[in-house]
C-alpha positions, -999 to +999 in steps of 0.1 A: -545-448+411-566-476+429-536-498+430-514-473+450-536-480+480-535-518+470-495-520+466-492-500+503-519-529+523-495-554+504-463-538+511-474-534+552-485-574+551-451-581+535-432-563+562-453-563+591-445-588+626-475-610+622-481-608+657-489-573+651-510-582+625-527-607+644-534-582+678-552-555+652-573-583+636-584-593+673-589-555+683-608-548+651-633-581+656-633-568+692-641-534+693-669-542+658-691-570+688-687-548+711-705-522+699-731-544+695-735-547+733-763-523+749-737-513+775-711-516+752-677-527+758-641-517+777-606-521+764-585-545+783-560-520+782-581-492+799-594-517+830-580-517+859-582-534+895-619-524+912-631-518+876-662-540+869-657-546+833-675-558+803-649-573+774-654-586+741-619-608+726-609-641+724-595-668+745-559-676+733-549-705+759-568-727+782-560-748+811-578-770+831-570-793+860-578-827+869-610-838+888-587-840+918-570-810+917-601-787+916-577-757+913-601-744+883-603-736+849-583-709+836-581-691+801-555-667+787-583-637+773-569-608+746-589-580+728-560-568+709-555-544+736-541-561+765-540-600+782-565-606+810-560-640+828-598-657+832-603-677+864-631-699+871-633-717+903-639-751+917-641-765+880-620-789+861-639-782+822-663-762+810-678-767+777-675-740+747-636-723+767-616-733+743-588-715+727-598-694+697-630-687+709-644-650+709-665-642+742-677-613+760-665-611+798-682-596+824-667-592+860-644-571+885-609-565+879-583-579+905-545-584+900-526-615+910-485-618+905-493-585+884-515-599+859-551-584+854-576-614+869-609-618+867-625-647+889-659-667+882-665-644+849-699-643+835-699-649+799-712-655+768-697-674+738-697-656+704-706-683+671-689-687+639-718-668+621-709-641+645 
């Protein structure tokens, strides 16, 4: 009975939030790259201020500010675990953080307005092909 399994997947789609669908497709695509890391990869979820992390997820918003503003470029980042606000300094763009992008994060934990922040993250942008 092949189609049992089939009619159950279809069933969950059919009645599922698609948020919730959406958060286990990013954890799954997360949790697969970062295995692929040598040092491997944290949960959002499990970080916490002090930590220095390494994260693998996607950037879901982006804002930057205008050249005289110089308040930074920040990004909204999710691993289907948990939101971490990324905050790079003394910039007003920066090429490839974009919204929908998969990257890996590195960089210390820190809380602002009770938000999990990491400043000046070192990163790498995952491809398409990825």
């Amino acid at each position: 009975m092949a189609n049992t399994g089939l009619l159950k997947r279809l069933g969950k789609m059919l009645t599922e939030d698609l948020d919730e669908i959406e958060d286990e497709r990013v954890q799954r695509e997360s949790q697969a790259a970062s295995k692929d890391l040598a040092d491997g990869a944290q949960c959002a979820k499990d970080c916490s201020r002090g930590d220095e992390a390494v994260m693998v997820g996607e950037l879901r918003s982006v804002e930057t500010c205008s050249r005289n503003t110089h308040s930074g470029v920040g990004a909204e980042f999710f691993d289907g675990t948990d939101t971490v606000l990324l905050k790079w300094m003394g910039r007003n763009r920066i090429p490839g953080i974009e919204p929908g992008r998969r990257i890996t994060v590195r960089g210390r934990v820190a809380t602002a307005d009770g938000m999990k922040v990491v400043y000046n993250p070192a990163y790498d942008l995952h491809g398409d092909d990825d």
